[in-house]
C-alpha positions in Angstrom: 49.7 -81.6 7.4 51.5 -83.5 4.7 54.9 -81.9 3.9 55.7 -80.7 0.4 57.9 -82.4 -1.7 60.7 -80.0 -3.7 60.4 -80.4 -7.0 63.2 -81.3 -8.5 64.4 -79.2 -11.5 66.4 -80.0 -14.4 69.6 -78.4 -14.6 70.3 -75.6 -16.6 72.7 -73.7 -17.9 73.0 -70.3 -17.9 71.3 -69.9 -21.4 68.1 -71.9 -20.1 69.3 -74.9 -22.0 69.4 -78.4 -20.3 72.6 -79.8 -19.6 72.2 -82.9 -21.2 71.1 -81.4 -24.3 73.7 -81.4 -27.2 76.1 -78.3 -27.4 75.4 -76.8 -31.0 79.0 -74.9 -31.1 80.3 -78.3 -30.4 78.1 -79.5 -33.3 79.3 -76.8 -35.5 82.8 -77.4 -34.5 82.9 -81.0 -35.1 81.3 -80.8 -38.4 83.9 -78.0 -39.6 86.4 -80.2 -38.5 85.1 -82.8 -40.4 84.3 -81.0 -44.0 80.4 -81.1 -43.1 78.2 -78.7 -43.9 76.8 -77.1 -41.2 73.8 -75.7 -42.8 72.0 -78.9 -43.3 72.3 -79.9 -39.8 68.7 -79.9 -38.4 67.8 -78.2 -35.1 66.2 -79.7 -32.3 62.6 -78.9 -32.1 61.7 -77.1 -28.9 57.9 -76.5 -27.3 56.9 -72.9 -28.8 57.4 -70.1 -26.2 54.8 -68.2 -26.7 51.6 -69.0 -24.3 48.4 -70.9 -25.3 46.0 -67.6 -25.9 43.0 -66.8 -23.2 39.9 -69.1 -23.9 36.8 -66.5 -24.8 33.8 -66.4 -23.1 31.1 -68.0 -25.4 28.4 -65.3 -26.7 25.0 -65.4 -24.8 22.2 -66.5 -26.8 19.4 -65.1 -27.8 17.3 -65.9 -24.8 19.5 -64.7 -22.3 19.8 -61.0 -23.5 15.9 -61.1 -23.9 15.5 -61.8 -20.0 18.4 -59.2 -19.2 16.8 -57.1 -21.1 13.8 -57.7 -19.4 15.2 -57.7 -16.5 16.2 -54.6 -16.5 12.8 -52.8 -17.8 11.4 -55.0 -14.7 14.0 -53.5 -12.8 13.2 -49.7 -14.3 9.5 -49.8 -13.8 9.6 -51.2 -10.5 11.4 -48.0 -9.7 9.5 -45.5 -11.6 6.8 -47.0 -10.0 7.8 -46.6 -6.2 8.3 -42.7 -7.3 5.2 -42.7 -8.9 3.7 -44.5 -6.0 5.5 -41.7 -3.8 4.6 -38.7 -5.7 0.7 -39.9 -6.1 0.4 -40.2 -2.1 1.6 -36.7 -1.8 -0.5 -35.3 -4.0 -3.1 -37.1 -2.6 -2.3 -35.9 0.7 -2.1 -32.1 -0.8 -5.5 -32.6 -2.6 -6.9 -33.7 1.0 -5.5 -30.9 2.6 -6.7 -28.5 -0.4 -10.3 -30.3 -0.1 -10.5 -29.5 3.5 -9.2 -26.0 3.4 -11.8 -25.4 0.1 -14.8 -27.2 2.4 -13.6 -24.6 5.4 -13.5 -21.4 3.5 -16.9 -22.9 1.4 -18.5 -23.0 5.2 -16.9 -19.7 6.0 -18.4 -18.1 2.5 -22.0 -19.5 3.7 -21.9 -18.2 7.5 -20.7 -14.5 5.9 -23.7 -14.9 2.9 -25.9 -15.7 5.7 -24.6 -12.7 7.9 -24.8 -10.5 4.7 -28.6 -11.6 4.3 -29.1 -11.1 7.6 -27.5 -7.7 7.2 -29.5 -7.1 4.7 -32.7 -7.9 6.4 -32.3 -5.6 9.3 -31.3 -2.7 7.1 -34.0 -3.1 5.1 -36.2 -3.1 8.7 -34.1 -0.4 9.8 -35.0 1.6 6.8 -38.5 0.8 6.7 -38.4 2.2 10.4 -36.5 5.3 9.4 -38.9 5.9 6.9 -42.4 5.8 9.0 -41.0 7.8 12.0 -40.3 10.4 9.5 -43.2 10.3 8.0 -44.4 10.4 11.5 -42.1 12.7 12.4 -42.8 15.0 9.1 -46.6 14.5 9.4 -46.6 15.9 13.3 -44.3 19.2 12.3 -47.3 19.4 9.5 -50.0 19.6 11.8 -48.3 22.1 14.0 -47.6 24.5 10.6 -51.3 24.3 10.1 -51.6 27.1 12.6 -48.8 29.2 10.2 -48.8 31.5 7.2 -46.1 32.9 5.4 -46.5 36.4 3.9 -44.1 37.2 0.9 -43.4 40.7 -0.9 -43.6 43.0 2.2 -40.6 44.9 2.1 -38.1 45.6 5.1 -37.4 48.9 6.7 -35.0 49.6 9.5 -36.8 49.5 12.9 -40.1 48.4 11.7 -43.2 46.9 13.7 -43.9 43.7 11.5 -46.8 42.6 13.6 -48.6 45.7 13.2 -48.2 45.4 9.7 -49.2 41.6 9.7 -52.4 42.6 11.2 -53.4 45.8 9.3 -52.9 43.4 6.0 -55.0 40.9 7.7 -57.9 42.9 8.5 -57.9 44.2 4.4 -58.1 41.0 3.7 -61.0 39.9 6.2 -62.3 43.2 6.9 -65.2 41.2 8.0 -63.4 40.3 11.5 -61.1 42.7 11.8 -61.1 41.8 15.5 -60.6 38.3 15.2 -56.8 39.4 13.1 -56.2 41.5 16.5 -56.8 38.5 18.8 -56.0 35.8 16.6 -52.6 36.5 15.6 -49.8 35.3 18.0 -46.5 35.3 16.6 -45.1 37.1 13.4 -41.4 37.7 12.4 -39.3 37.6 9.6 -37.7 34.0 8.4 -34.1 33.6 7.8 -30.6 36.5 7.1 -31.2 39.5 6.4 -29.7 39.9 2.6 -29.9 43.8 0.8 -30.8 41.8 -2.2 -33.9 39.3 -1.4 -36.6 40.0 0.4 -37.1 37.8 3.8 -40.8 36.6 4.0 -43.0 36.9 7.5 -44.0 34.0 9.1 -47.3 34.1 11.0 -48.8 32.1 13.9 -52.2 32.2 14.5 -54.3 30.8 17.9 -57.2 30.4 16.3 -57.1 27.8 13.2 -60.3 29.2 12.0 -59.1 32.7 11.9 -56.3 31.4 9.4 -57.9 29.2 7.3 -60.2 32.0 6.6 -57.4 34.6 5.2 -55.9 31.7 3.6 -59.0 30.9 1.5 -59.6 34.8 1.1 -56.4 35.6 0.2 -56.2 33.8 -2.7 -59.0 36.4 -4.5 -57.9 39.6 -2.6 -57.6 42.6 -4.4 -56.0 44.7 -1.8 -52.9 41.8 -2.0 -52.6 42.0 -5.8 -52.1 45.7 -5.9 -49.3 45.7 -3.4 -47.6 42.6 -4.9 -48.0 40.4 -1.7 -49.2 36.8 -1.3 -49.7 34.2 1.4 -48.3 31.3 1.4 -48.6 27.5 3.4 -45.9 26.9 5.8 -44.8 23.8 4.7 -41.9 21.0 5.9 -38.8 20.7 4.1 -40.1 17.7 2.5 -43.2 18.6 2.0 -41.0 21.5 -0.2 -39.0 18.7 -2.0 -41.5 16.9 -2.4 -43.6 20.2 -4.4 -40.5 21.1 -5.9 -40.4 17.5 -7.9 -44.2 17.8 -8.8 -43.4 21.5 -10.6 -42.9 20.3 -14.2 -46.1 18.5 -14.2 -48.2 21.1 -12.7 -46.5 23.9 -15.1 -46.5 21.6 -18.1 -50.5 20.9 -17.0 -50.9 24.4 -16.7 -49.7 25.5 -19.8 -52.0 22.7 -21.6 -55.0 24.9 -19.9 -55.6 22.2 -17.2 -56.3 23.2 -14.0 -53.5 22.1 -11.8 -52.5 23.5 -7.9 -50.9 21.8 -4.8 -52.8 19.9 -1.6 -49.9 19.9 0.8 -47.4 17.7 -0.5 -49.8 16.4 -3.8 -50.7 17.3 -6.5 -54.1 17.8 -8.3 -54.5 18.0 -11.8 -57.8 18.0 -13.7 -59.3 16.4 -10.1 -56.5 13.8 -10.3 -54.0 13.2 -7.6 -50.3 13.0 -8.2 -47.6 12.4 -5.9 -44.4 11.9 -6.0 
């Protein structure tokens, strides 16, 4: 490695001036001395002190701040489209996952539709089932009430004999076969609590149906029941009763008109025209 060489300074004194260079109290001195005037002597000119100023930086032209400029918006978009990217993937994921929940609980709406109709079907055979085993049901208690009347309007006393009285009203009323009420009637008893204010009605079996059809078709005319304010009556199922109960109005309305209206079981007939309910 070469070796540097000092550089070799000028000598100076200890005002920075060069020792060669001219003393200017000497000057001054000498020129005093000599009747000279020292204003007129000329200085030495020296190197100015002050530093050569910083070189700008020339301006960029127009060109260059149009590709910073774009650039930058490059720059910009490329991000706002990485985010964009980014946020477009998750919702994509989210509408996936929100597709395959909506196709699941779609699939789970159908089976339970599907279950309801299903439901529906079998309570619908259910019902239709309910419905003909009682009508079964209610058409079997019919038959056995055939066999039954029901006396109204004969009152109650303490300790009384009702089938004695049963059969003493059924021979007045058939006096034709009075023996035929004697053997004919099995069963007869009052229906329901005893109550000081009402009446309880007496329900009557017979063995023979012929025996009480006959009363029953006698009845209706019978002088001897009309005097003493009694009446028989069918023995019919509760919805047999309902079923009367709904066909009133029009029988009383048809009655009223002058038509001849009256019940068949659990029908109506009105001017020879069935109605049911």
């Amino acid at each position: 490695m070469a070796e540097k060489r000092p550089v070799k300074s000028k000598d100076k004194t200890a005002f920075g001036r060069a020792k060669d260079s001219p003393d200017l109290t000497d000057m001054h001195s000498y020129a005093r001395k000599h009747g000279t005037d020292t204003s007129l002597i000329t200085l030495p000119e020296s190197e100015p002190s002050t530093p050569d100023s910083k070189r700008s930086r020339p301006e960029p032209t127009l060109g260059e701040v149009q590709d910073n400029i774009v650039k930058i918006l490059v720059e910009k978009m490329s991000q706002n489209t990485a985010v964009l990217n980014q946020e477009i993937k998750q919702n994509r994921e989210c509408v996936n996952s929100l597709k395959e929940a909506t196709e699941y609980l779609f699939q789970e709406l159908k089976d339970v539709k599907a279950d309801i109709s299903n439901m529906k079907t079998m309570e619908e055979d259910h019902q239709k089932r309910i419905t003909e085993l009682e009508d079964k049901l209610n058409e079997t208690e019919r038959y056995q009430r055939r066999w039954n009347l029901r006396l109204y309007g004969l009152a109650e006393q303490e300790g009384e004999d009702v089938k004695a009285q049963v059969v003493q009203i059924c021979r007045s009323v058939i006096p034709e076969n009075e023996e035929a009420c004697q053997q004919h009637i099995d069963v007869s008893h009052r229906v329901g609590r005893k109550n000081a204010e009402k009446t309880r009605p007496v329900i009557i079996r017979f063995v023979a149906r012929s025996t009480r059809d006959l009363i029953w078709k006698n009845a209706k005319g019978s002088e001897y029941l009309k005097s003493r304010k009694l009446r028989f009556g069918e023995d019919l199922t509760t919805k047999d009763k309902e079923a009367r109960n709904k066909l009133w109005p029009q029988i009383d309305a048809a009655r009223k008109e002058g038509k001849r209206a009256f019940y068949v079981g659990a029908k109506a007939i009105i001017d020879g025209k069935e109605v049911r309910v």
